[in-house]
KOLDREN-161367 format. One line per 5 residues: number of its first residue (from 1); for each residue x, y, z of N, C-alpha, C. Coordinates in Angstrom, 2 decimals, m for minus. Example, Ala and Ser with C-alpha at 12.3 -4.5 7.8 and 13.67 -1.06 7.14 Angstrom:
# KOLDREN-161367
1) 13.19,m5.69,7.80,12.30,m4.50,7.80,13.20,m3.30,7.80  12.85,m2.25,7.08,13.67,m1.06,7.14,12.90,0.03,7.87
END
This chain:
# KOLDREN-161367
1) 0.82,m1.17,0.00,0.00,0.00,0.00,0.88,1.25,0.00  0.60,2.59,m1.01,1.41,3.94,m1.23,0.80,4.14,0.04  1.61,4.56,0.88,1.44,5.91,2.03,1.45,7.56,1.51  2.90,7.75,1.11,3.02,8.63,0.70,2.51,9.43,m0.64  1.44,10.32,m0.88,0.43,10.42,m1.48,1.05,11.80,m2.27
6) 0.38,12.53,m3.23,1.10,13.28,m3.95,1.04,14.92,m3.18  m0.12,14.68,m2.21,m0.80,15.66,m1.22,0.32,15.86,0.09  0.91,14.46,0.54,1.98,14.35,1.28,3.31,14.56,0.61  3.83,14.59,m0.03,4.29,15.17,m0.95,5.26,16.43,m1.04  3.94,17.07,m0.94,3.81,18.38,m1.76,4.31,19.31,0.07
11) 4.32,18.34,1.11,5.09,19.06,2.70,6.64,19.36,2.53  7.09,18.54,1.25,8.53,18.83,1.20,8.64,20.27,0.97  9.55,20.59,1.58,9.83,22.43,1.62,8.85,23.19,2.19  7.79,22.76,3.46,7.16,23.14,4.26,7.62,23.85,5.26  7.72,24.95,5.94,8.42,25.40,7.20,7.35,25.79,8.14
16) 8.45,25.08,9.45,7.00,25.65,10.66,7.38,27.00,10.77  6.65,27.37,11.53,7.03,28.95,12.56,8.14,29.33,13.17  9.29,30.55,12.92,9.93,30.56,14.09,9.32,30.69,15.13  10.98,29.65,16.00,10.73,29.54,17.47,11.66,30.73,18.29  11.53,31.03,19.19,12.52,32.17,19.56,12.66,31.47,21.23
21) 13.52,31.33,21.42,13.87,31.18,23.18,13.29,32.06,23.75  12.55,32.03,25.13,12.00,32.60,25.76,13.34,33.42,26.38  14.06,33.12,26.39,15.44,34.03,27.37,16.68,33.78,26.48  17.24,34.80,26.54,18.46,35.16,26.53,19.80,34.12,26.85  20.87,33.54,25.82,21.95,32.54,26.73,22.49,33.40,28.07
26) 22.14,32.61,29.26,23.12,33.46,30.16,23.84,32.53,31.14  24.94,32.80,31.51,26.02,32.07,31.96,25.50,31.06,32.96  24.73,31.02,33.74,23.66,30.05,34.90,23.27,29.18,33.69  22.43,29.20,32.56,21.75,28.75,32.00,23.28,27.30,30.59  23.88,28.54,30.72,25.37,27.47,30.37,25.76,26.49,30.86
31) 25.80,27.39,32.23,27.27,26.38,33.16,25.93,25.31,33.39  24.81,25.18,33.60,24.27,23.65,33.40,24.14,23.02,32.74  24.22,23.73,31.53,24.14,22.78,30.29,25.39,21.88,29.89  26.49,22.91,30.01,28.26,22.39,30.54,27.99,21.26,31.44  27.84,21.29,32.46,27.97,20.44,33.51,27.38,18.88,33.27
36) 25.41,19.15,32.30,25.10,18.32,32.19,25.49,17.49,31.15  26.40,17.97,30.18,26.71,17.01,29.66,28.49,16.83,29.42  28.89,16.85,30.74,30.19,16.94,31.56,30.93,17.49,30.35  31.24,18.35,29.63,32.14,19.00,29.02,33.17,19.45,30.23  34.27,19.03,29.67,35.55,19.74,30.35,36.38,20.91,29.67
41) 36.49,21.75,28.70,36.64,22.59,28.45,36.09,24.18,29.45  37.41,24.48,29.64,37.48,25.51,30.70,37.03,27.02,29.82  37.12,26.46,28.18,36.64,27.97,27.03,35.18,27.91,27.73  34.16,27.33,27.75,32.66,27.23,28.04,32.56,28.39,29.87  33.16,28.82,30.34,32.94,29.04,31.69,34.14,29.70,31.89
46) 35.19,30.00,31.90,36.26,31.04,31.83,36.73,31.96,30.52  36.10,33.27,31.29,36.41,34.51,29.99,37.62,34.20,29.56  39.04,34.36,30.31,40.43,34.55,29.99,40.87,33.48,29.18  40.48,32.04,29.04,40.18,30.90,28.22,40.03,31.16,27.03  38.64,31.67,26.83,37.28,31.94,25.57,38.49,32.82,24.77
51) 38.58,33.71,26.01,39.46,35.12,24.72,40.95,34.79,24.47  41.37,33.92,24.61,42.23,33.18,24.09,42.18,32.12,23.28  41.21,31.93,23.21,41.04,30.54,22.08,39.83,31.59,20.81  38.86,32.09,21.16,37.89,32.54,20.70,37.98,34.10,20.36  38.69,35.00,20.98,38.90,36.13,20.94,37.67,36.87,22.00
56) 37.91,38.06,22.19,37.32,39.16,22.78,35.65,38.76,22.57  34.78,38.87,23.51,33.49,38.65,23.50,32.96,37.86,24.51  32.03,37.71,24.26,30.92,36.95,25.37,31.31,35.19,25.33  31.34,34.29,26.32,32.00,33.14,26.31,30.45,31.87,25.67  31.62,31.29,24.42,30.94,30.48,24.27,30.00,29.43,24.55
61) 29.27,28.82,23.78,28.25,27.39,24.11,28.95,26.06,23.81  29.10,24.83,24.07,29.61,23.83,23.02,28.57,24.19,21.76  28.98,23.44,20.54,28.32,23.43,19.20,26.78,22.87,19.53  26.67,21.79,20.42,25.02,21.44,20.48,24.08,22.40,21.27  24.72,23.18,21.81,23.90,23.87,22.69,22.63,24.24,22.54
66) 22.55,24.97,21.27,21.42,25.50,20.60,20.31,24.59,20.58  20.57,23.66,20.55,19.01,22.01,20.16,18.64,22.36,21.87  19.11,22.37,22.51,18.69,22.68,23.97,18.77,24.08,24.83  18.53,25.05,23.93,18.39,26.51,24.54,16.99,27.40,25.00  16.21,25.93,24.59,14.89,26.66,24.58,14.43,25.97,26.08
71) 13.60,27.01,26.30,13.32,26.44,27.76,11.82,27.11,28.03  10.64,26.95,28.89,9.17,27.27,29.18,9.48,28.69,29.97  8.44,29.52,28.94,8.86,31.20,30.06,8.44,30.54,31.47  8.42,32.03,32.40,7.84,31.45,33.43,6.81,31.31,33.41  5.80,30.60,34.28,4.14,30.46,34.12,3.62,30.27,32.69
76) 4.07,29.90,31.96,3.90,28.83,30.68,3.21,27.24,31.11  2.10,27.13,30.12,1.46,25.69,30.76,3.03,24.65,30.55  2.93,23.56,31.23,3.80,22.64,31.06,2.74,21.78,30.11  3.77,21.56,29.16,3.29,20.51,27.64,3.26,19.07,27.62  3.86,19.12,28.93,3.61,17.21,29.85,2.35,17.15,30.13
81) 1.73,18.09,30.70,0.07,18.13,31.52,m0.59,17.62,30.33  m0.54,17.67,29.37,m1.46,16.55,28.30,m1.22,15.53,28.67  m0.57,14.55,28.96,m0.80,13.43,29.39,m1.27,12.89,30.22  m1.48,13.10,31.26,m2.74,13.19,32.35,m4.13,13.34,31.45  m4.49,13.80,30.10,m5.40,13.42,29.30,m5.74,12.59,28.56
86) m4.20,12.81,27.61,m4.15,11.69,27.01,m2.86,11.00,26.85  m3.19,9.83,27.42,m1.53,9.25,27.80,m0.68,8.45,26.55  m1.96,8.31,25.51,m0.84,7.85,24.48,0.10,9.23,23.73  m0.43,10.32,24.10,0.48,11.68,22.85,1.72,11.21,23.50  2.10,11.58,22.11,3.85,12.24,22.16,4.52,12.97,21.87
91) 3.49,13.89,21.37,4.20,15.18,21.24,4.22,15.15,20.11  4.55,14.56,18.74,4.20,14.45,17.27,3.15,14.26,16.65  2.11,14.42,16.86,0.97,13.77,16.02,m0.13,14.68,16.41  m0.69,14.97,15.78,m2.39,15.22,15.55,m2.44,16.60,15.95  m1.62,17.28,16.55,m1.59,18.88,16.29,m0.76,19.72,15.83
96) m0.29,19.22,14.56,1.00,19.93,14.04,2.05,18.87,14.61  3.03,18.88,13.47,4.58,17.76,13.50,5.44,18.45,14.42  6.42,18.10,14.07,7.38,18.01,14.63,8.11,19.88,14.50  9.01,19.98,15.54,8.79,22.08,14.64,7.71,22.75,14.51  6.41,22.17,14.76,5.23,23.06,14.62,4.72,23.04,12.96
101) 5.44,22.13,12.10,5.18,21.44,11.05,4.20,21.39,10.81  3.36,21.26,9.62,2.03,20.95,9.45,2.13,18.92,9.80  1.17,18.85,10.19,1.09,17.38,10.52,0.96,16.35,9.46  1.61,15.23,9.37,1.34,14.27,8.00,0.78,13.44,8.48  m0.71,13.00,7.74,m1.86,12.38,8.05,m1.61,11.17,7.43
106) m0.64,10.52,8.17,m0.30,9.27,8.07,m1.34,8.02,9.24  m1.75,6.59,8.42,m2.20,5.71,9.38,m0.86,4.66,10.37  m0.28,4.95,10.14,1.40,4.69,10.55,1.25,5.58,12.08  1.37,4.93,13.09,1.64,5.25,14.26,2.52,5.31,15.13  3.93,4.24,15.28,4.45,4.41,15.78,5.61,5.33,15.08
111) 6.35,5.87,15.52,7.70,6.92,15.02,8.82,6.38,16.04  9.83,6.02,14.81,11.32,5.33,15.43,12.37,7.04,14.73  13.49,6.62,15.90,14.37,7.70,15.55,15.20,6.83,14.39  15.16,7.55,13.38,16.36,7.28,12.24,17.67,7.28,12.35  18.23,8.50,13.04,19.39,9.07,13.38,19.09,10.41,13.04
116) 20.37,11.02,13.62,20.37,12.55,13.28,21.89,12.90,13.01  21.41,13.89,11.71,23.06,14.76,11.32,22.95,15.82,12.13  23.87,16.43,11.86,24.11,17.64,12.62,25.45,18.87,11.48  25.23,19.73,11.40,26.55,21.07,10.67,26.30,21.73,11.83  27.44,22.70,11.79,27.78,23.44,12.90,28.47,24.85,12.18
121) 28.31,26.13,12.26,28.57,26.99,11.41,29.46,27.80,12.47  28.42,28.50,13.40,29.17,29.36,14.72,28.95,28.68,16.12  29.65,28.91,16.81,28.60,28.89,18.44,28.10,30.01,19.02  27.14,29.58,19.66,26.11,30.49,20.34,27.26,30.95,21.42  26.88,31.94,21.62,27.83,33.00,22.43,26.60,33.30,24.19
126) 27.22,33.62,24.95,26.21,34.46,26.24,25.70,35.77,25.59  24.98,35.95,25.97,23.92,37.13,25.17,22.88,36.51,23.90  23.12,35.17,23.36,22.64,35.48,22.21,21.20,34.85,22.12  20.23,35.13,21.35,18.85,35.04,21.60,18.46,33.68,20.20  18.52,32.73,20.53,18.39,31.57,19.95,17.03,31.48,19.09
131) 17.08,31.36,17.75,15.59,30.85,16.66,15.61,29.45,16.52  15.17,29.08,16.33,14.64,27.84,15.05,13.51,27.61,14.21  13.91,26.95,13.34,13.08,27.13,12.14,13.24,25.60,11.33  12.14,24.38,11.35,12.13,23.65,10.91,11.30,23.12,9.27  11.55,22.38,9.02,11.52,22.25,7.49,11.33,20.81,6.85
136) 10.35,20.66,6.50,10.47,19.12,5.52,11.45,19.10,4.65  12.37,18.21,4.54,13.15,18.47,3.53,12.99,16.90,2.76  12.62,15.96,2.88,12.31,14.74,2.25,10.94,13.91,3.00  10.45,13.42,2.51,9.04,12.32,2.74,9.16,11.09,1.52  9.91,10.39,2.15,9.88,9.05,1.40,9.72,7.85,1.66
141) 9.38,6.75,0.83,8.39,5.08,1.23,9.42,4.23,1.04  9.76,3.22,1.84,10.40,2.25,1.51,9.71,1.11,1.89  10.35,m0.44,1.72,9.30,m1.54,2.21,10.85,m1.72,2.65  10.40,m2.14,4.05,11.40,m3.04,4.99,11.29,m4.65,5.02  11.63,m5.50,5.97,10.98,m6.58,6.46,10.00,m6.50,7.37
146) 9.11,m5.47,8.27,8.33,m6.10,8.43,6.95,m5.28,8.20  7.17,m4.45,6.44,6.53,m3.88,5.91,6.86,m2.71,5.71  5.92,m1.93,5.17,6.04,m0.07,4.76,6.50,0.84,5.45  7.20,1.29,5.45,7.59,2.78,6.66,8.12,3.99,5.51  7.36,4.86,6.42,7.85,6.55,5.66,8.83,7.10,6.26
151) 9.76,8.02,5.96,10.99,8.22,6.41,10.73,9.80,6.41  10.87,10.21,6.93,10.59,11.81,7.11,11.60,12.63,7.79  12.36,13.23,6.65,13.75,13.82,7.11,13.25,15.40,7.44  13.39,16.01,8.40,13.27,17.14,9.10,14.20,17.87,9.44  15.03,19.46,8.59,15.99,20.12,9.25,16.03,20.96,10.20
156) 16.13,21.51,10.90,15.96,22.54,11.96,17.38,23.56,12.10  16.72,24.68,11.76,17.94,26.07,11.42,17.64,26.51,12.44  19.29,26.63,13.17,19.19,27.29,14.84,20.32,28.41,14.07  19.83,29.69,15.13,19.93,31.00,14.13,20.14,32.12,15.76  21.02,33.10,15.62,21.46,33.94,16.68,19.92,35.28,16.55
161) 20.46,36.31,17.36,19.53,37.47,16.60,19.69,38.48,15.66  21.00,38.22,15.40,21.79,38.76,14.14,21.53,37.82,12.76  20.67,37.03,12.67,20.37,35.87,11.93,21.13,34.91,11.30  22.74,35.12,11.60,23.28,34.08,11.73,23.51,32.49,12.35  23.77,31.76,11.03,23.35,30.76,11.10,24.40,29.60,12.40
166) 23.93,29.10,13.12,24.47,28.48,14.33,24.56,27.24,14.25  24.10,25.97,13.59,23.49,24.81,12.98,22.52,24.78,12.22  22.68,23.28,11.48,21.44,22.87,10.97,21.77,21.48,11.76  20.16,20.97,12.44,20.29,19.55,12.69,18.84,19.10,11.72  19.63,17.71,11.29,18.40,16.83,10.07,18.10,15.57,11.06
171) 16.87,15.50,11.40,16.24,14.49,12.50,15.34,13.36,11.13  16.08,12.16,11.16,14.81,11.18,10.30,14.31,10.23,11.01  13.19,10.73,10.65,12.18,9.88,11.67,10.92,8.80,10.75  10.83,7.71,11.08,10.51,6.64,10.98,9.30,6.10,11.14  8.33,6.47,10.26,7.21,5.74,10.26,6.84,4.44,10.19
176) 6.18,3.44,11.25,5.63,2.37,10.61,4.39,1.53,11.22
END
């Protein structure tokens, strides 16, 4: 059976909405992100470091930082409290994709992670006010062994407020 329909399709080169971080990178909001994912680099958390490796300015992020800069303003509903409704969501389906994507009205329910690429252009600096902006960039059918799955490659442009570009990460995700 075609899944992928000429209507599904036609999402390639779809973009959701920018996203904008509710806050600002600031050094509290670093040094945990540092910590949590034990980076030892002393450039991430010492100016005299940064401006020696990096030059004069505000002290860098590691390169992933950006996929995790976004965070709930304050008094923002928490987006978990749906589940206490409905406990099968996951956050992909039935109100807009992935990025705020238009949703693909697929009968395919479960979603496996494909893998993910990742480019890296600049790093996010302290001060800088984080976008993203996601994108269909492929919707395609293959038959596996234990049947049909759609493959749905998704980029996401993380972007400063100078609109320079900070990454692209490509998430493929796995219909079947």
């Amino acid at each position: 059976m075609a899944y992928v329909t000429e209507q599904i399709r036609s999402l390639v080169g779809s973009k959701g909405p920018v996203q904008t971080a509710s806050a600002s990178v600031d050094a509290d909001m670093l040094r945990r992100f540092v910590q949590g994912v034990m980076e030892p680099d002393p450039a991430h958390w010492d100016e005299d470091v940064a401006a020696a490796r990096f030059g004069k300015g505000a002290i860098p992020a590691p390169p992933l930082f950006p996929t995790h800069g976004f965070r709930r303003a304050s008094g923002a509903p928490d987006p978990l409290d749906r589940l206490a409704e409905e406990p099968d969501w996951d956050g992909a389906r039935g109100d807009g994709g992935f990025g705020g994507l238009p949703a693909i009205d697929l009968p395919l329910k479960r979603i496996l992670n494909g893998g993910t690429e990742a480019e890296f252009y600049e790093l996010a600096r302290v001060g800088d006010v984080i976008s993203s902006q996601a994108e269909y960039v492929e919707i395609s059918e293959r038959e596996g062994h234990s049947g049909t799955m759609v493959i749905v490659r998704v980029r996401t442009t993380y972007t400063n407020q100078d609109g320079r570009v900070l990454a692209r990460v490509t998430n493929n995700l796995i219909r079947r």
